[in-house]
N, C-alpha and C positions, 0 to 999 in steps of 0.2 A: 468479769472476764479474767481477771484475775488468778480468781478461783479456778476457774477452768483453765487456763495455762499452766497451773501448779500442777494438777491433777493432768494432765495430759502428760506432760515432763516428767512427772514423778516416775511413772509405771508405765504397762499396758496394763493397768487392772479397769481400766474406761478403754473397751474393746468396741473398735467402728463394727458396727452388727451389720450397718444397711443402709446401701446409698440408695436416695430416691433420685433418680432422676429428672423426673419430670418437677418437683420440688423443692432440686439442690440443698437435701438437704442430707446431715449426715444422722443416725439413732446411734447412741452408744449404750453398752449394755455390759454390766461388771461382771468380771471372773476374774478366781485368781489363780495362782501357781496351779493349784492340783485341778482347778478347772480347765486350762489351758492341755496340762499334760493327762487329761483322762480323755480329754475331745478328738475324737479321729474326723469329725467335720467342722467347721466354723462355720456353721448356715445356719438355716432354719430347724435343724435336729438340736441342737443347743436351747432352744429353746422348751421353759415350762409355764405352765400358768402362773409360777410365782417371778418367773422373768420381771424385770421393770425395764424398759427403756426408755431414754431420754434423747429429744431428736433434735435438733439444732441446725439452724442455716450454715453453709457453708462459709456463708463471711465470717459467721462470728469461730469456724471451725478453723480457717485459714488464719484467721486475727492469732489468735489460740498456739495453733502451729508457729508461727513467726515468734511470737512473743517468747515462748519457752525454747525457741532455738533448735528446734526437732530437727536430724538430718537423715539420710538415706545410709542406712546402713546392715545391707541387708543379702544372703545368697538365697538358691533358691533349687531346689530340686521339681524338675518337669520331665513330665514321662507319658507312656505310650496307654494307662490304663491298666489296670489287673496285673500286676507287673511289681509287686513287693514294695512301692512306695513310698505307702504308711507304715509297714513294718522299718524300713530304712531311718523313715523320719523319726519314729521311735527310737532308733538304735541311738542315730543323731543325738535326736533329745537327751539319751542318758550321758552326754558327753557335758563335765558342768559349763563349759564355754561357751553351751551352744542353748538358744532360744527356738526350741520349733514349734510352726505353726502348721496347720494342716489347713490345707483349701478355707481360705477366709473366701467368701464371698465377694467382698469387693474385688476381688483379680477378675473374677468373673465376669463382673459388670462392664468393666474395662474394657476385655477383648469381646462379649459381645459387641459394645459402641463399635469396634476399630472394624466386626467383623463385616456389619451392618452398615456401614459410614460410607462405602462401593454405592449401595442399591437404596439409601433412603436417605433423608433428611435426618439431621443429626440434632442433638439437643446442643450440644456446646460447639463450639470454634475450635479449630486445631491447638491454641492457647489456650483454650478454658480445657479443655480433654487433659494438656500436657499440666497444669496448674494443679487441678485435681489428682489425677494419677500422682505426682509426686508427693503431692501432700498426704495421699492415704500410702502412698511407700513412706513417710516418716512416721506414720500411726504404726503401722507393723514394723518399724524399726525399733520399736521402741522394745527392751528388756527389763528385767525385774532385778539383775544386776551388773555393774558397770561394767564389768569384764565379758561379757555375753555378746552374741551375736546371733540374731534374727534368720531363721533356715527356716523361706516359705517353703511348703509342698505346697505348690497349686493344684487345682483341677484339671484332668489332661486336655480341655478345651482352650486355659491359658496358656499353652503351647502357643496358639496363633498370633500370642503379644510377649510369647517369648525374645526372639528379634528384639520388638523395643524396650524389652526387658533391661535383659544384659546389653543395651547399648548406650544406658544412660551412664554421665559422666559419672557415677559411684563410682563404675566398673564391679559389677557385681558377679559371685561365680557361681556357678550352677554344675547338679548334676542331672545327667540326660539320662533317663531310665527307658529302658525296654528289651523284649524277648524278638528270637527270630521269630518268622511268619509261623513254624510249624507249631510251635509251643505255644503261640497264642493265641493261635488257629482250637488248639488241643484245650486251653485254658480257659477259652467263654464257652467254647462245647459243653464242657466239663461242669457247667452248671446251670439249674434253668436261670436266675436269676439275671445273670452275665448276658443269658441269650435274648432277655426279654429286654434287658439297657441295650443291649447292642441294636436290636429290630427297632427301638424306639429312637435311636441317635443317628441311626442310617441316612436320613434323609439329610440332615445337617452335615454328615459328613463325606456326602455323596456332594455337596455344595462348596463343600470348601475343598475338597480335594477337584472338584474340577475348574476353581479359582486358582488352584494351583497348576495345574497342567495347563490349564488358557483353553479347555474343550468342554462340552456337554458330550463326555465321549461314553456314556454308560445311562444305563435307567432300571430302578431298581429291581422292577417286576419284571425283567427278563434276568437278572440275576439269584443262584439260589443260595442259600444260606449260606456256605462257607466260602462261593465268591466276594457275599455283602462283609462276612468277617474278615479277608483280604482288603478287600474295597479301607476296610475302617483301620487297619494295621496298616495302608499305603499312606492315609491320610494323617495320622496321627503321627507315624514316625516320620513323614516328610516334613511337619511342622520341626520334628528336634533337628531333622540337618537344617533347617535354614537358622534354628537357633546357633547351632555347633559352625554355622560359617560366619554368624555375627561375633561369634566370641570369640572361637579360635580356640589360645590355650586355657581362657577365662570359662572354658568347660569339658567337663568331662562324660565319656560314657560309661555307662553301667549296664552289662546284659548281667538280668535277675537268674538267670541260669548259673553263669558264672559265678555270682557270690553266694548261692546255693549251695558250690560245688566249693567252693574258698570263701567259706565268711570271714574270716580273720583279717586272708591280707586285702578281697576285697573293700571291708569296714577301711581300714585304717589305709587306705587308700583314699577311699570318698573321705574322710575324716580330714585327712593332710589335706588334698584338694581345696578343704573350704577355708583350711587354717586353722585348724582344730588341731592343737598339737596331741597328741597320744601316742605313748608305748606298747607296746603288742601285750604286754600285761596287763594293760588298763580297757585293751579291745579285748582281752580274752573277758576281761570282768563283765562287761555290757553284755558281750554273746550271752554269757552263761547264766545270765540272768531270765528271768521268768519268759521274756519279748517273743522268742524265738520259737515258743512251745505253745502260745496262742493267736488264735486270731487277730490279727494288729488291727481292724476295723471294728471287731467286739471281742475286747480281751477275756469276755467272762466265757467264747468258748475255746477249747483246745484243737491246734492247727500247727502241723512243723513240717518241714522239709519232703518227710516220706509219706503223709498224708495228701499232699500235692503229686507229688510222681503217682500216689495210687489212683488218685481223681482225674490223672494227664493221659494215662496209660488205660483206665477206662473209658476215657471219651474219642481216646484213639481206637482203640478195638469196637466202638460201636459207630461212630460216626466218622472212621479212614474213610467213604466216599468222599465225604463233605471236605476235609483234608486235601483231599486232593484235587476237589476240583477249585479249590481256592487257591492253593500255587501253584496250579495250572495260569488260574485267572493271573496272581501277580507275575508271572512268567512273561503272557501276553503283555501287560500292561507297560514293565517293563520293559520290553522290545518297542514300544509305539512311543513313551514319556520318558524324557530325564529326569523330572521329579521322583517315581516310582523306580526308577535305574536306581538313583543314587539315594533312597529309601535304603533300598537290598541294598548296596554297596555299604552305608551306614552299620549294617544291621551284622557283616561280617567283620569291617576294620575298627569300628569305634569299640575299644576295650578300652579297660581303666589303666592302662599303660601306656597310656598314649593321650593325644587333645582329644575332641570327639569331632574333629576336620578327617 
């Protein structure tokens, strides 16, 4: 036990890969600095057939935590989906103070239990949930040097455990990412890919968006495509206002447009925000670096700012029905929900010059 308390204290280079649930137990799986910062996922794409991991009960993983004196120290960037994230958390990343991690898996785990916890039997007790959860926030708390500080990106599905995120006693900050409806209406158009996760997550968040409003007030198959892309932009940015009304000024908003159009003072905005100190010199240095000119989710291919307007502006010119009849739909929605109202209300006032309240 020992041994593993050093080793857990020491680094993250003993990275929680995968909680089992049903097993309590935890698998940890090494990587180090350049593995960390070359990963735009922390799941199951990390892995190779020469992978090793090592799985362990949660007692002996809690034992472990306590002993080495792990604490929560840690912010968190959550957002709407396709929406410059990863490229952010990059940016992030090359700031030396800062530790980012991209969508670790375990956040996932977490707010499926909390999503789940309404409609079925659960595995743990609202203590054992909040035990665990904490204990894997001190494993991704943990940096490679003392001065560092831990910037999860989650997955935009741990929006729904955003809330209990930032509301634990760390006080942790976050930034709230997402585009207006049109753009990101324009944005999963704009690719098949996009369109094919979007039609596959519909259903999930056709369920949690009417957990939020308190109605079964839509069904999918009368819905056409770019209402269902409304439907999943009402859904997903009504998770960030309930995070931005648990935090207050412990968060901020970021429209991916905006720092499109102002990377400089956007960056060093979100940068101050997290307590990252930086000079506009030292943000022009990270812009100007390779980040910006490739794809942030596979940097081996090239992707920058005016390749996206050409991709936005193409799927506007072939699919404006679709466009429209989806902020048509969030129009409706809005008049009938105050969740969906103050979605769109989010979506115009939360800039990075302000809380995201």
């Amino acid at each position: 036990m020992d041994g593993l308390s050093e080793s857990l204290g020491h680094s993250p280079e003993l990275y929680p890969h995968e909680l089992d649930v049903g097993k309590d137990t935890v698998t940890f799986i090494r990587l180090g600095r350049a593995d960390y910062d070359a990963a735009s996922f922390l799941d199951a794409r990390l892995l190779t057939p020469r992978t090793v991991g090592h799985t362990l009960s949660w007692r002996q993983v809690a034992a472990a935590i306590e002993t080495a004196k792990l604490t929560e120290r840690c912010n968190f960037i959550f957002h709407i989906g396709h929406v410059g994230s990863t490229l952010l958390s990059r940016l992030v990343g090359a700031h030396p103070a800062a530790f980012a991690l991209r969508e670790p898996i375990l956040l996932r785990i977490f707010a499926q239990l909390q999503r789940e916890s309404g409609t079925s039997p659960t595995a743990w007790s609202d203590a054992e949930f909040e035990t665990r959860l904490g204990g894997c926030l001190k494993l991704l708390s943990r940096t490679f040097d003392p001065q560092q500080r831990a910037v999860i990106k989650a997955t935009s599905i741990v929006s729904e455990l955003a809330d209990c995120l930032l509301s634990r006693t760390s006080a942790p900050k976050a930034l709230l990412m997402y585009v207006a409806p049109e753009s990101y209406l324009a944005t999963i158009l704009g690719g098949p890919n996009s369109r094919r996760e979007a039609k596959m997550l519909a259903p999930s968040r056709l369920q949690r968006l009417h957990q939020r409003v308190g109605s079964e007030a839509w069904r999918l198959q009368s819905l056409s495509e770019g209402e269902i892309l409304a439907l999943s932009w009402a859904c997903e940015t009504s998770a960030l206002v309930q995070a931005a009304h648990t935090a207050d000024r412990r968060a901020l908003g970021l429209d991916f447009d905006q720092f499109l159009d102002r990377p400089a003072e956007v960056l060093l905005a979100a940068l101050r925000h997290l307590e990252l100190e930086a000079a506009a010199d030292e943000v022009a240095s990270i812009l100007q670096g390779p980040t910006m000119r490739r794809y942030s989710k596979a940097p081996e291919y090239a992707y920058d700012a005016a390749l996206r307007l050409e991709v936005l502006n193409e799927a506007r010119a072939t699919h404006g029905a679709e466009i429209r009849r989806g902020l048509a739909w969030l129009d409706r929605a809005a008049a009938q929900f105050a969740p969906v109202r103050d979605a769109m209300a989010f979506a115009v006032t939360a800039g990075m010059h302000g809380s995201a309240t």
